[in-house]
Every structure is written in C-alpha cells, then in structure tokens.
C-alpha positions, -999 to +999 in steps of 0.1 A: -006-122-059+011-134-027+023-112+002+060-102+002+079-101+035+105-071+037+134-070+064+155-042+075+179-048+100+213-030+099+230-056+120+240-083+090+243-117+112+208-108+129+196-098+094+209-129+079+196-149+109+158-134+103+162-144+064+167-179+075+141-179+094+114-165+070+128-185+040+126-220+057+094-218+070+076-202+043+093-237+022+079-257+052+048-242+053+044-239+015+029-207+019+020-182-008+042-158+002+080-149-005+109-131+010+109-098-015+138-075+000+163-080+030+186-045+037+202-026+060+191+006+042+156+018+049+153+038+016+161+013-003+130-004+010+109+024+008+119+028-026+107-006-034+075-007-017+069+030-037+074+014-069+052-020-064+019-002-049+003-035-058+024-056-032+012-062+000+038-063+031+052-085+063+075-060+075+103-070+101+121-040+112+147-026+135+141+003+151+176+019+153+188+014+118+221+035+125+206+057+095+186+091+098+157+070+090+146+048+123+127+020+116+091+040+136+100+066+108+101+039+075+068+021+095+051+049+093+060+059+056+052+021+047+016+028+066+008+056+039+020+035+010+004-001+020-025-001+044-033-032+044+009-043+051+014-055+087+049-045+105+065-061+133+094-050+152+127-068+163+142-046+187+162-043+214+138-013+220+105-024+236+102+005+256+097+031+221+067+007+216+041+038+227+056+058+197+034+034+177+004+052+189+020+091+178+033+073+146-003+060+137+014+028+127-004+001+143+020-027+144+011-062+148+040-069+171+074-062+190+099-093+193+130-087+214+162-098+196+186-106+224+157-135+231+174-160+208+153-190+224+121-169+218+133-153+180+122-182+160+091-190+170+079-151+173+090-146+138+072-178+127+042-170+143+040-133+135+044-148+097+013-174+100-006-151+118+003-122+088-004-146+059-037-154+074-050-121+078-038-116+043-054-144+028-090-130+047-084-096+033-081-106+002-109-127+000-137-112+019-125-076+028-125-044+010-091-031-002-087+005+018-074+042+001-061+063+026-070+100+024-050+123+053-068+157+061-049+176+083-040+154+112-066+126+105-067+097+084-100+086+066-098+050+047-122+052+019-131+015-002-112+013-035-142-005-049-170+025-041-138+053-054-155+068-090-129+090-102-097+117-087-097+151-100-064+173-099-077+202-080-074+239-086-050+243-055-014+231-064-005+196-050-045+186-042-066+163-053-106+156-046-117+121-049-153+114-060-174+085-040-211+080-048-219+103-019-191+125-013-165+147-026-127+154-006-098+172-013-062+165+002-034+172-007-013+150-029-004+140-066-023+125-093+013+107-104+013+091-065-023+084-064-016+069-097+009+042-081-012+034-054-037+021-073-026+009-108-061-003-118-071+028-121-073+041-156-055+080-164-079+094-186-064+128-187-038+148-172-066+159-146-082+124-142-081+092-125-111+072-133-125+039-123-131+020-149-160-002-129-177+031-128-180+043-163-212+044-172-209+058-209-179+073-233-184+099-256-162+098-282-165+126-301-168+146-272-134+131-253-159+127-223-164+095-201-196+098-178-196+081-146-219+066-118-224+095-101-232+115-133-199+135-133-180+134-170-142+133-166-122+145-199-102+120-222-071+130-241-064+123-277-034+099-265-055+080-238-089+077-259-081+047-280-065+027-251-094+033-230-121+024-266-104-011-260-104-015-224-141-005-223-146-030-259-133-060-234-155-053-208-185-047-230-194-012-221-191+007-251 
C-alpha cells in the first residue's frame, strides 16, 4: 500500500501550485506514494479519509479554509481517523501554531505561503521526510488504535487487540487485550472502518482473527486467546469456516 498525500487549500492557484509540487517530485523521486485528493472543501476530505481507514496520509492544509471547518479543526478529525497520518500546514497563520497542542494534533510542520522562494523546498522535504517515516512504520513499528476516555487518548497495538464487544451502554464499546478490558464510547460500524482486517462475527463482535484460538460450530461460538468466546451469526459463520480453512485453524 503506499501513502496518499491529501491537500486542502481554498485558494485554487496556491492549491494548484502545491499539486505541482507534490506530483513532480514524487515522479522524480519515484516514490511509493501518490497525490489521492486535492480540494478546497475540508469534508470532502474527511469524507475520503472516513471511507479508506486503510490509507495512510501526508496532509497539506490551510488553516483558514473560508468554510466553518478550519483546517486545526479537519487536522484534528484526520488525527482520530489516521494515527499514523502526518499533517503539515501551509499558512499564512504561524502564530495559531500553539493550537496544535489544545488540538492534540501533533503536526509535523508549518510552512508559510507568502515564502514562494522557501514553498518548494519545504513541501519537498516535508514529503521525503513523511514517506520515510512511513516506510519505517510500516516495516518495523506497530500499527496504533486510538481509544479516547474522557479527555485522554490511549493508543493500544492493533496486533495485541483480541476482540470489540458492543457494550451494554448505548454508543460504547470495550476492547479486549490479553491483559485488559476498556470501554469508550463509540460504534462497532466506525471501529469496523478503522480496522477492516478485523473480522464482524456478530452484530456485537469484532474479532481478530490472529487470535482465534478455536470455533465451535454447532455452538456459533469462536474462543479466543484470552479465553473469552465471542458469538457467530448464522450469516457470518460460513464466511468466517473459510477464512479460518485458509489459515489452518479449524
């Protein structure tokens, strides 16, 4: 999969400008990576990245977008939907750069526009330093699930994740690790997009499939690593028979 670079920019010849930019030396470089969406509109890019969980981001923003969505507002919706995405903002706005700290968005850099001698060679560089990280990440470091409990944020490994459970409480969900159990509040259709290797077992259950230890059947019953049993429907048994067949675990 290669990283996707996003741009929002209401400002068409600056937005235009940055696509030149990011297409040329990407072709130069003959990186793995590709310019995905370019728009003035931030939900249009929020609505993208919401509907490909699986794509990691370069994000190049504005921060006044001339929309009731500013571009600290879409970072910090793109931070919940892709933590491993790295955002970068091309401003004429330098001074909002402490809002990334009350955002929580943790951006990789701020590049002023109205430095034309400076623009290329920021963007360029924010671009090989972006696609490096990625590269590392997705080689040697763990992909990340965000959890938010109140007003903190705990990342949890995607890898050590056994299995969601649609709580009790409307709109909350507890996640099962090997050696805890946390409830937050949010979908089992969202959690669902976020991480699309995961397998939906039953209305109630998200499971990962690298954890099932056993499947009963007759009972509609998959048994995991920790010992917990998560309930199959009659719709999702036979789809999850042959994903378990291919892997050689029933």
């Amino acid at each position: 999969m290669m990283l996707s670079v996003y741009i929002c920019e209401d400002n068409r010849k600056q937005r235009e400008k940055i696509e030149q930019i990011v297409k040329k030396f990407i072709m130069i470089e003959a990186l793995d990576m590709k310019l995905t969406l370019s728009s003035d509109d931030p939900k249009e890019i929020l609505d993208y990245v919401q509907q490909h969980p699986e794509n990691v981001g370069l994000y190049f923003l504005d921060i006044d977008l001339g929309h009731e969505m500013n571009g600290m507002m879409l970072a910090s919706e793109l931070r919940e939907l892709d933590d491993l995405g790295k955002i970068v903002f091309v401003t004429t706005h330098t001074e909002m750069s402490f809002l990334t700290f009350t955002y929580k968005i943790e951006a990789m850099d701020f590049i002023m526009k109205d430095q034309n001698d400076q623009l290329q060679e920021k963007v360029q560089s924010c671009i090989k330093t972006a696609y490096q990280r990625y590269v590392n990440d997705r080689s040697g470091k763990k992909k990340l699930f965000q959890v938010k409990i109140g007003d903190t944020q705990q990342s949890l490994s995607i890898d050590e994740i056994i299995a969601f459970e649609a709580s009790t409480s409307a709109h909350r969900i507890i996640v099962y690790t090997e050696n805890s159990e946390i409830e937050f509040y949010d979908t089992m259709k969202n959690v669902e997009k976020k991480l699309p290797n995961f397998y939906r077992s039953h209305k109630s259950y998200l499971i990962n499939i690298n954890h099932v230890s056993c499947l009963k059947k007759h009972e509609r019953v998959v048994e995991m690593s920790n010992g917990m049993e998560c309930f199959v429907s009659v719709r999702a048994l036979s789809k999850l028979v042959n994903i378990l067949y291919e892997r050689h675990m029933t």
